[in-house]
PDB file of N, CA, C and O in Angstrom:
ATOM      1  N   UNK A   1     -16.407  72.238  26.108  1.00  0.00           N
ATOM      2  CA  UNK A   1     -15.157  71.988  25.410  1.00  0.00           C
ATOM      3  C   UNK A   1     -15.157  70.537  24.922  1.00  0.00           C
ATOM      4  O   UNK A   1     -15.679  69.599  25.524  1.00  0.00           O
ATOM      5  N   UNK A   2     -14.482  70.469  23.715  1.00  0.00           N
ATOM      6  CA  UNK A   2     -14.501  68.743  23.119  1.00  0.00           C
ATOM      7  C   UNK A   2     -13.880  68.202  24.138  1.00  0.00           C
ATOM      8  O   UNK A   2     -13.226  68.833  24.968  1.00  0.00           O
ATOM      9  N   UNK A   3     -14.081  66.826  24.119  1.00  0.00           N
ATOM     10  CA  UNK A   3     -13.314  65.743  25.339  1.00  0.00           C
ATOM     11  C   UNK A   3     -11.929  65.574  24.876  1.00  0.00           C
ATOM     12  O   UNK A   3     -11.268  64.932  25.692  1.00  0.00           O
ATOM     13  N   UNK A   4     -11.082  66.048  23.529  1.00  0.00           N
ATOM     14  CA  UNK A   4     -10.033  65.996  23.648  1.00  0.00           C
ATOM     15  C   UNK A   4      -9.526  66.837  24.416  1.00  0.00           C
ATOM     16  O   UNK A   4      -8.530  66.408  24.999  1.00  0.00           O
ATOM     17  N   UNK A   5      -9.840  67.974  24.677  1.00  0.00           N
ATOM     18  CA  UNK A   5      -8.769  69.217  25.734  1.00  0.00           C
ATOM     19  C   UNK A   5      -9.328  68.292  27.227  1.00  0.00           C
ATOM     20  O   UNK A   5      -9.401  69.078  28.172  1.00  0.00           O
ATOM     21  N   UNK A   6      -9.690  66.963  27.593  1.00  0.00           N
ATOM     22  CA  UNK A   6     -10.056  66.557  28.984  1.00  0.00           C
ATOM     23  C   UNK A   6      -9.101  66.476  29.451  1.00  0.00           C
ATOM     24  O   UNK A   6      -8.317  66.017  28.620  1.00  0.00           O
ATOM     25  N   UNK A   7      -8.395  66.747  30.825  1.00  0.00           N
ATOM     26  CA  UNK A   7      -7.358  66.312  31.677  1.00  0.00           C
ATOM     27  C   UNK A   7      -7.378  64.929  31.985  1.00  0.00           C
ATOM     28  O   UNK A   7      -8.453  64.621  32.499  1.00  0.00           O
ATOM     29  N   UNK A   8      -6.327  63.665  31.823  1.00  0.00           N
ATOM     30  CA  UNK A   8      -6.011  62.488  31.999  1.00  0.00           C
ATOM     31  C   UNK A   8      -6.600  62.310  33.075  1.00  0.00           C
ATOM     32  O   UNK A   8      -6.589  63.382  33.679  1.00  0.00           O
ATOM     33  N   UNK A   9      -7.237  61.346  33.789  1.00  0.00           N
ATOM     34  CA  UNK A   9      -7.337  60.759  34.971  1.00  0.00           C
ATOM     35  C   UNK A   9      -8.891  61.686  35.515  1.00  0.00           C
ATOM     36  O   UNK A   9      -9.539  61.098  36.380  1.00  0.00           O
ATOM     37  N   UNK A  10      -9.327  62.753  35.139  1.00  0.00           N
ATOM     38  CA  UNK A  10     -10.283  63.545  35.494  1.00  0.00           C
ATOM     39  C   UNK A  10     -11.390  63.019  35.108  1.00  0.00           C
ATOM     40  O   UNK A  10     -11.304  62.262  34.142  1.00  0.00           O
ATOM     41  N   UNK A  11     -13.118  63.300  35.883  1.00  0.00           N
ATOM     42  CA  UNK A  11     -14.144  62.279  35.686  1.00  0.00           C
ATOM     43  C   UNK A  11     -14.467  63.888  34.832  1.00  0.00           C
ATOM     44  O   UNK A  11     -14.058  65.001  35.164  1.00  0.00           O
ATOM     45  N   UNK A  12     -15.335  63.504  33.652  1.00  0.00           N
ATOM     46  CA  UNK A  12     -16.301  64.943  32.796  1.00  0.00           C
ATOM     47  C   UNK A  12     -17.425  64.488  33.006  1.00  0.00           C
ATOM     48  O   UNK A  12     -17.386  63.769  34.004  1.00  0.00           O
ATOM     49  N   UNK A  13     -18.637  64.553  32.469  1.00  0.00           N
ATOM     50  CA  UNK A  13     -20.054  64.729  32.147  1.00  0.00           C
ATOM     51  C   UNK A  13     -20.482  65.018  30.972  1.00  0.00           C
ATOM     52  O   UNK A  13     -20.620  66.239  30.906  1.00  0.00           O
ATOM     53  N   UNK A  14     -20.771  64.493  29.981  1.00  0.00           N
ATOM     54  CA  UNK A  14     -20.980  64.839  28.631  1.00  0.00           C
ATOM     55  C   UNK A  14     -22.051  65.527  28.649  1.00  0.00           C
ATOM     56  O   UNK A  14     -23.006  65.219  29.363  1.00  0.00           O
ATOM     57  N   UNK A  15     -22.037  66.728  27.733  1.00  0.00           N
ATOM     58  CA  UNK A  15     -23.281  67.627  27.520  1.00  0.00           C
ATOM     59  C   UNK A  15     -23.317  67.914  26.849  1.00  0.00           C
ATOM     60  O   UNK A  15     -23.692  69.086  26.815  1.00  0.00           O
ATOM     61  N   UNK A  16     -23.016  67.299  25.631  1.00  0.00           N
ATOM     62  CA  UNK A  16     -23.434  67.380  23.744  1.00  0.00           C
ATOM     63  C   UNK A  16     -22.920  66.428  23.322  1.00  0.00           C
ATOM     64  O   UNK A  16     -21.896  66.024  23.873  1.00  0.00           O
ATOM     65  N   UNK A  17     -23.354  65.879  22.417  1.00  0.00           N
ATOM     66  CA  UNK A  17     -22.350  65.073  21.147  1.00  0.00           C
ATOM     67  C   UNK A  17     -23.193  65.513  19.541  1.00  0.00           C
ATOM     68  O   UNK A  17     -24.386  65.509  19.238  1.00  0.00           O
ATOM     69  N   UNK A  18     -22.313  65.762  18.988  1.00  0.00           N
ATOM     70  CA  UNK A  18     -22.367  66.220  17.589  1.00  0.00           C
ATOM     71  C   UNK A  18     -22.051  65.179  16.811  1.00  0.00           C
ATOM     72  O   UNK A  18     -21.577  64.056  16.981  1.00  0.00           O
ATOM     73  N   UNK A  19     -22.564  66.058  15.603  1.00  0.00           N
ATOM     74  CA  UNK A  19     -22.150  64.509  13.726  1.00  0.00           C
ATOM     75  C   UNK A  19     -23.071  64.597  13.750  1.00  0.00           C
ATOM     76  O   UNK A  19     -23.859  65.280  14.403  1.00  0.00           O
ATOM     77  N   UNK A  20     -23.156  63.736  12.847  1.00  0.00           N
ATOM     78  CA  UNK A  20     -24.066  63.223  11.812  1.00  0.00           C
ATOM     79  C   UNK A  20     -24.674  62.306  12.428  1.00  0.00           C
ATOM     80  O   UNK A  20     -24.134  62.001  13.492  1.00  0.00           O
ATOM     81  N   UNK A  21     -25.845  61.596  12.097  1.00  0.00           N
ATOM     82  CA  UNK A  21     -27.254  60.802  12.901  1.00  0.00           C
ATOM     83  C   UNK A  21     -26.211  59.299  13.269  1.00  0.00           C
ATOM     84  O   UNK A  21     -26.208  58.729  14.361  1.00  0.00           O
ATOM     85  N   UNK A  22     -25.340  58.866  11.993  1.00  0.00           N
ATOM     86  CA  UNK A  22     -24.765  57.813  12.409  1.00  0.00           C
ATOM     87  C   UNK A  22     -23.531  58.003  13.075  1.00  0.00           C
ATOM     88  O   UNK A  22     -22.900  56.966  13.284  1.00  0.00           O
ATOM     89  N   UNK A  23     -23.053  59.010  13.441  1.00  0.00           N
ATOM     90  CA  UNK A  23     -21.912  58.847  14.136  1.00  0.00           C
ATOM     91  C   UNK A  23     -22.390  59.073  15.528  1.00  0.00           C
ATOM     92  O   UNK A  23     -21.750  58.684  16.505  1.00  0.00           O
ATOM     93  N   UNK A  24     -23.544  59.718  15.606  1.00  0.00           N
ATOM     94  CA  UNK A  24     -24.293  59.849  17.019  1.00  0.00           C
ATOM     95  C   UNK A  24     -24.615  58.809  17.706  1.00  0.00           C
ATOM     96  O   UNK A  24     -24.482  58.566  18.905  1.00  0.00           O
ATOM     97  N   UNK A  25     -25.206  57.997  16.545  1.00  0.00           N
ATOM     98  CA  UNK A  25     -26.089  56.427  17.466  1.00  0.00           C
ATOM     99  C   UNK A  25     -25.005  55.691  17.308  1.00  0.00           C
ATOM    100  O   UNK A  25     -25.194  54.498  17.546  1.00  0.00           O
ATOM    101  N   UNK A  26     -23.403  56.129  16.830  1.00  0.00           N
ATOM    102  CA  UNK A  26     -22.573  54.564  16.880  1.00  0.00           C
ATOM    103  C   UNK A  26     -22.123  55.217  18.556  1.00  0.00           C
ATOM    104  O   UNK A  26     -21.877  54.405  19.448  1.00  0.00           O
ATOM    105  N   UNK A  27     -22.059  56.662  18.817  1.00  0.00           N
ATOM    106  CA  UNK A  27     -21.034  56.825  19.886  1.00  0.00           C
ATOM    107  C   UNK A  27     -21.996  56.545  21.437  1.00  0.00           C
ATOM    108  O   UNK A  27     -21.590  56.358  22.584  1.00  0.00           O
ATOM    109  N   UNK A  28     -23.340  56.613  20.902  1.00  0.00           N
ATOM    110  CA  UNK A  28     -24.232  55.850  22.092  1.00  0.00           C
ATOM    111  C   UNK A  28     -24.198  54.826  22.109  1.00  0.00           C
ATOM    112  O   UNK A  28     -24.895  54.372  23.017  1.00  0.00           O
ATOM    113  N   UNK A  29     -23.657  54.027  21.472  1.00  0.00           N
ATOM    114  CA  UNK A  29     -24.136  52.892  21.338  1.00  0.00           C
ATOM    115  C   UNK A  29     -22.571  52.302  21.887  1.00  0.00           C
ATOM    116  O   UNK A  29     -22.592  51.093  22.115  1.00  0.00           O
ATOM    117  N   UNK A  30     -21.448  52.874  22.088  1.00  0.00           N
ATOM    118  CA  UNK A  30     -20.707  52.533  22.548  1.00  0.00           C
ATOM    119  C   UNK A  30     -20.342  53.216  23.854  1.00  0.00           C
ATOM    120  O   UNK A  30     -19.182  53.239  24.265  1.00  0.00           O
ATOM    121  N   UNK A  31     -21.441  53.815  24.547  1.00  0.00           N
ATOM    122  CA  UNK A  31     -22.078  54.214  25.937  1.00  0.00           C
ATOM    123  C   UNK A  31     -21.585  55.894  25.772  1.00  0.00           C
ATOM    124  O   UNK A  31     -20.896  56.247  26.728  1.00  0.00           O
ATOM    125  N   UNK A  32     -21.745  56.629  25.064  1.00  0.00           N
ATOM    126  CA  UNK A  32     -21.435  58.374  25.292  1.00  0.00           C
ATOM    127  C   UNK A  32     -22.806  58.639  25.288  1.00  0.00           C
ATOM    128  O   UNK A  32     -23.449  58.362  24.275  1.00  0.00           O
ATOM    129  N   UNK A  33     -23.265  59.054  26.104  1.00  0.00           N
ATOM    130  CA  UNK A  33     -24.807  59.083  25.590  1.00  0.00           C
ATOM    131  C   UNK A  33     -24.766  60.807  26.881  1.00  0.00           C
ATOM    132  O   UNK A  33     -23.797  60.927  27.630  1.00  0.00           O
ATOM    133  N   UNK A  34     -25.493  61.496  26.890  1.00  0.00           N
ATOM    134  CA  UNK A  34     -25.736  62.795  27.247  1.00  0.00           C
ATOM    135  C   UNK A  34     -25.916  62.909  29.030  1.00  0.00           C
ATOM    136  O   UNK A  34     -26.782  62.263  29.620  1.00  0.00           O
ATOM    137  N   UNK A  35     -25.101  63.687  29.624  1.00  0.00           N
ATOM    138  CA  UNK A  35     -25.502  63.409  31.169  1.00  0.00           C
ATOM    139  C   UNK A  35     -24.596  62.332  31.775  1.00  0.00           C
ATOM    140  O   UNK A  35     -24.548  62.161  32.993  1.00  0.00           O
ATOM    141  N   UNK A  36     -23.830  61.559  30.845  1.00  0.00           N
ATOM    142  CA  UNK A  36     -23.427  60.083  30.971  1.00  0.00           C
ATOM    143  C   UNK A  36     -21.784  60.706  31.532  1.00  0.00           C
ATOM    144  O   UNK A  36     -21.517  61.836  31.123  1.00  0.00           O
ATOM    145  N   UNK A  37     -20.640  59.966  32.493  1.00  0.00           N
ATOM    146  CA  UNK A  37     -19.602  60.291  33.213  1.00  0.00           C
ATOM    147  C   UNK A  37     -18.983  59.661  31.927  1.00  0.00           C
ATOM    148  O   UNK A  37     -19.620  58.834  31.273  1.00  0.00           O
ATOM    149  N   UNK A  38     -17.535  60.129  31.524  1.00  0.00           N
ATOM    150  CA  UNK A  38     -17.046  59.982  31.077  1.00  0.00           C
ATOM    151  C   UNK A  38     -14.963  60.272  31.381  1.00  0.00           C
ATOM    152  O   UNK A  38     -14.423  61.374  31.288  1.00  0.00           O
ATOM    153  N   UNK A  39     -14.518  59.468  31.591  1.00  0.00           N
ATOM    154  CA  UNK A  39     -12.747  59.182  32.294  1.00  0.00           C
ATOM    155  C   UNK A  39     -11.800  59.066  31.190  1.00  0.00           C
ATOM    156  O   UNK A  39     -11.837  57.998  30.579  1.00  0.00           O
ATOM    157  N   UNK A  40     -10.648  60.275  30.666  1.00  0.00           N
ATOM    158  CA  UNK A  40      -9.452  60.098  29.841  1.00  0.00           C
ATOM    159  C   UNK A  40      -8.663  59.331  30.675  1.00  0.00           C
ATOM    160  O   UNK A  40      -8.295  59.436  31.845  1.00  0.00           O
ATOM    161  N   UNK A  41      -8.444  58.284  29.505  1.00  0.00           N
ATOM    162  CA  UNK A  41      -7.191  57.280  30.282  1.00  0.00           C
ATOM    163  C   UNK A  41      -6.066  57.596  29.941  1.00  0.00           C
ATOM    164  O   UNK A  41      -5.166  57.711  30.774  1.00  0.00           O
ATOM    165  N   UNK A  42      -5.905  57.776  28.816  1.00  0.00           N
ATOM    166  CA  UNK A  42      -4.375  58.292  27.594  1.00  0.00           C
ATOM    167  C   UNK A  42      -4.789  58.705  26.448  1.00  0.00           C
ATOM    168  O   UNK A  42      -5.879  58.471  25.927  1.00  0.00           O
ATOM    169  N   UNK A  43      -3.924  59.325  26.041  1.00  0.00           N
ATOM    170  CA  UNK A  43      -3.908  59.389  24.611  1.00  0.00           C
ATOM    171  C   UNK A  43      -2.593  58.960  23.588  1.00  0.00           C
ATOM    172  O   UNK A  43      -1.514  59.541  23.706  1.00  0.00           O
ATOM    173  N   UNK A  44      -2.781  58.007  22.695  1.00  0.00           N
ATOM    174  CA  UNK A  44      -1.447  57.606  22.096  1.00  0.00           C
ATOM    175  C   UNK A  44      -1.931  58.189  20.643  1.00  0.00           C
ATOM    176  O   UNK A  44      -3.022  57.891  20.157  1.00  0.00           O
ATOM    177  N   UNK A  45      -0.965  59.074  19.999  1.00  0.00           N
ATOM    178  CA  UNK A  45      -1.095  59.257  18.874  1.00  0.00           C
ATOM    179  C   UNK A  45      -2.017  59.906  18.523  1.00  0.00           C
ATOM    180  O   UNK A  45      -2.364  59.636  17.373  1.00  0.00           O
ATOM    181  N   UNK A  46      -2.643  60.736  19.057  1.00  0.00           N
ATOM    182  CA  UNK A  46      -4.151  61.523  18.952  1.00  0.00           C
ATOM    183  C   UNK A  46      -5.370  60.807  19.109  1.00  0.00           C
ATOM    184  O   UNK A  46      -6.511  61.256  19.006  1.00  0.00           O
ATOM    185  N   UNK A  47      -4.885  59.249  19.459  1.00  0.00           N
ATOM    186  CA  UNK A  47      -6.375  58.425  18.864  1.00  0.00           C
ATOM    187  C   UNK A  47      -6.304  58.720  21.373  1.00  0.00           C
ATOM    188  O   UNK A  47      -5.316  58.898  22.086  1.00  0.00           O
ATOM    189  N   UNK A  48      -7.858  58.616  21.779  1.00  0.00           N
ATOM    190  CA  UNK A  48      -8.101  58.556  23.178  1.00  0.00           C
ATOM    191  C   UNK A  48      -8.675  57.916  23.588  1.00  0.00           C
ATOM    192  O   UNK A  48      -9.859  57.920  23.253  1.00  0.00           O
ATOM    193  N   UNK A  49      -7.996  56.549  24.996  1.00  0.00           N
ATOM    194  CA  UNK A  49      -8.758  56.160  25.580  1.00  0.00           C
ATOM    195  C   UNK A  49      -9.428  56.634  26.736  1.00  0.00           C
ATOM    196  O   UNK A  49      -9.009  57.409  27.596  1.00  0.00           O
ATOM    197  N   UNK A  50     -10.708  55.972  26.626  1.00  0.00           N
ATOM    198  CA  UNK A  50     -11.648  56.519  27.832  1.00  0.00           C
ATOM    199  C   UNK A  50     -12.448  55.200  28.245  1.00  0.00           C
ATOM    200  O   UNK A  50     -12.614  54.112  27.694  1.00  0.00           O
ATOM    201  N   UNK A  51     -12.966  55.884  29.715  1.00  0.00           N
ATOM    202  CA  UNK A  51     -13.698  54.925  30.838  1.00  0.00           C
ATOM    203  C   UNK A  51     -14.805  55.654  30.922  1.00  0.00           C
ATOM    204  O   UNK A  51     -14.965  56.702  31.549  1.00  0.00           O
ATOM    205  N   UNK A  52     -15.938  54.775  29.949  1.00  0.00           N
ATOM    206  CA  UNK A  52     -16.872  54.919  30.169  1.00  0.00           C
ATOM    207  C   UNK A  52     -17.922  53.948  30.368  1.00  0.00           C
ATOM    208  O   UNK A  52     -17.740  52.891  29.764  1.00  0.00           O
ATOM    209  N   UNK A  53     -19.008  54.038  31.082  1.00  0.00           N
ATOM    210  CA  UNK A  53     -19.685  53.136  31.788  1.00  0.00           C
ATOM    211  C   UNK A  53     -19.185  51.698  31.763  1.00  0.00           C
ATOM    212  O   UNK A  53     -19.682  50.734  31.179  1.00  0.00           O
ATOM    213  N   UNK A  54     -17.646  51.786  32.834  1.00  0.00           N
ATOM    214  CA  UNK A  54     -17.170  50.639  33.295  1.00  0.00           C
ATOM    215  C   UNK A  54     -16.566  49.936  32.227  1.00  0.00           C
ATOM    216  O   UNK A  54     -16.293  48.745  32.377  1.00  0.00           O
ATOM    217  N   UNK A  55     -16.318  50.540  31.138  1.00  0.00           N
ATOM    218  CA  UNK A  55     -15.726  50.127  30.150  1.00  0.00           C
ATOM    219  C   UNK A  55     -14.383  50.861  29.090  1.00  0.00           C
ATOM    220  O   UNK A  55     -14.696  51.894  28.499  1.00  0.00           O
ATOM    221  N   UNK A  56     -13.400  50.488  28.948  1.00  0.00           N
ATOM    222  CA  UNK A  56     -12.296  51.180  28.630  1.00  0.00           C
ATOM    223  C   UNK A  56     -12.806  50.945  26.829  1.00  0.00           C
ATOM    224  O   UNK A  56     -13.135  49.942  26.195  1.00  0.00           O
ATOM    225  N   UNK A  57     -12.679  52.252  26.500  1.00  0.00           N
ATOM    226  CA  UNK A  57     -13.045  52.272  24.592  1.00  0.00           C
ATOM    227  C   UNK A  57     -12.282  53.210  24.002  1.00  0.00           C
ATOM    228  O   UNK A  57     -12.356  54.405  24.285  1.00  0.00           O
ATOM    229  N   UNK A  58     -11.584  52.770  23.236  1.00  0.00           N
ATOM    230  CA  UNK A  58     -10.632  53.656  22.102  1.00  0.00           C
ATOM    231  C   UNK A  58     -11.670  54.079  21.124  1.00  0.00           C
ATOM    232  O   UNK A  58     -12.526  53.393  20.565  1.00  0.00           O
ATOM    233  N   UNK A  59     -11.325  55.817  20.999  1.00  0.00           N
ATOM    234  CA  UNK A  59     -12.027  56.480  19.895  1.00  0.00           C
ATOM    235  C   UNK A  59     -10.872  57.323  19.061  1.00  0.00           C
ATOM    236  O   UNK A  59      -9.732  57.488  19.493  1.00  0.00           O
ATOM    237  N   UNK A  60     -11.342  57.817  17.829  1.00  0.00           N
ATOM    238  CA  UNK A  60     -10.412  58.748  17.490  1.00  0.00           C
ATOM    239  C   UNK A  60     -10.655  60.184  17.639  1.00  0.00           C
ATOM    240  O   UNK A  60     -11.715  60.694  18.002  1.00  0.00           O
ATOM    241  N   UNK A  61      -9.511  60.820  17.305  1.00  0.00           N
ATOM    242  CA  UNK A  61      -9.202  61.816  17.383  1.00  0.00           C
ATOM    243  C   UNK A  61     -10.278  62.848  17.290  1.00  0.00           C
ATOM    244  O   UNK A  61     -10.269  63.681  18.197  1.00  0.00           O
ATOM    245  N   UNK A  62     -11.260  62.967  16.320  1.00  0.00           N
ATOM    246  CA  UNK A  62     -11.794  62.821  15.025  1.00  0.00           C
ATOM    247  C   UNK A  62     -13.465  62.934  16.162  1.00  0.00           C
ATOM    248  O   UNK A  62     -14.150  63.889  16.529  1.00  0.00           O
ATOM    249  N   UNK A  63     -13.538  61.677  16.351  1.00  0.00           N
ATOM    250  CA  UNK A  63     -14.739  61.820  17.272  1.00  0.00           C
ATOM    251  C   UNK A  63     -14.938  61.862  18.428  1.00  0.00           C
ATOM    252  O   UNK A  63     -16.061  61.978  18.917  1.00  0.00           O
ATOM    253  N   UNK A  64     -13.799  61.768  19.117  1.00  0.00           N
ATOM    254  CA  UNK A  64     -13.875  62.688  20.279  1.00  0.00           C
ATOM    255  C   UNK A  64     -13.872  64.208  20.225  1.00  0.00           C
ATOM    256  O   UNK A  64     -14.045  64.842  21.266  1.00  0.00           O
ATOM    257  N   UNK A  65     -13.704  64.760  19.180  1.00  0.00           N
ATOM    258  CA  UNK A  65     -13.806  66.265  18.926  1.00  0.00           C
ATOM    259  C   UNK A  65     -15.429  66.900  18.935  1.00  0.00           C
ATOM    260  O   UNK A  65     -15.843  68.060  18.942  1.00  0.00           O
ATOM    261  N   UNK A  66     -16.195  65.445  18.932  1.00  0.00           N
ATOM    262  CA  UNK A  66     -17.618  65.864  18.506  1.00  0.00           C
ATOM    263  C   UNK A  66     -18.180  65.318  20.186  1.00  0.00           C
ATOM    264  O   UNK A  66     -19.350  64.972  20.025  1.00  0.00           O
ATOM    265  N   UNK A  67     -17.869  65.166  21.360  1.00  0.00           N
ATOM    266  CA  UNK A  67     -18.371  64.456  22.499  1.00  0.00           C
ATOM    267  C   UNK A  67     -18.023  65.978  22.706  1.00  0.00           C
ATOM    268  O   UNK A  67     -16.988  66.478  22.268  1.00  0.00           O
ATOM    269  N   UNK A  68     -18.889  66.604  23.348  1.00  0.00           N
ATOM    270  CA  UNK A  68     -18.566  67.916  24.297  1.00  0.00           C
ATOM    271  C   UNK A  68     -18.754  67.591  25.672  1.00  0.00           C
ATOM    272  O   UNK A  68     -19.666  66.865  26.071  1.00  0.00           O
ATOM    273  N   UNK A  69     -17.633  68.289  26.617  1.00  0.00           N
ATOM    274  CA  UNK A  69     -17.944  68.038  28.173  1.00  0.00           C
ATOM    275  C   UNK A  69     -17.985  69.438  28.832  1.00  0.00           C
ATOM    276  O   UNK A  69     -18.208  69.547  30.037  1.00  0.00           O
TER     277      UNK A  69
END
């Protein structure tokens, strides 16, 4: 399921990410990378924060639809 349907506060496990070659290496590159833990903090406005590798990162709506957990 995309990481937007994630429950707040719940740890996932990413086991896909989709797009296109550059939206792939920007969302590794801002630590989503495959196998990797991934934490919903909130969501304001459709855009979602998350805790990932020890780091809190706002994504949108948009590409969190393409992180599968």
């Amino acid at each position: 399921m995309p990481l937007t349907f994630a429950v707040v506060g719940e740890e996932n496990i990413i086991k896909k990410i989709g797009g296109k070659q550059e939206v792939k290496a920007h969302l590794e590159n801002l630590g989503f990378v495959v196998g990797g833990a991934v934490t919903v903090i909130s969501t304001i406005g459709g855009n979602i924060i998350v805790n990932v590798k020890d780091s809190r990162v706002a994504i949108s709506k948009e590409a969190a639809q393409k992180i599968m957990i």
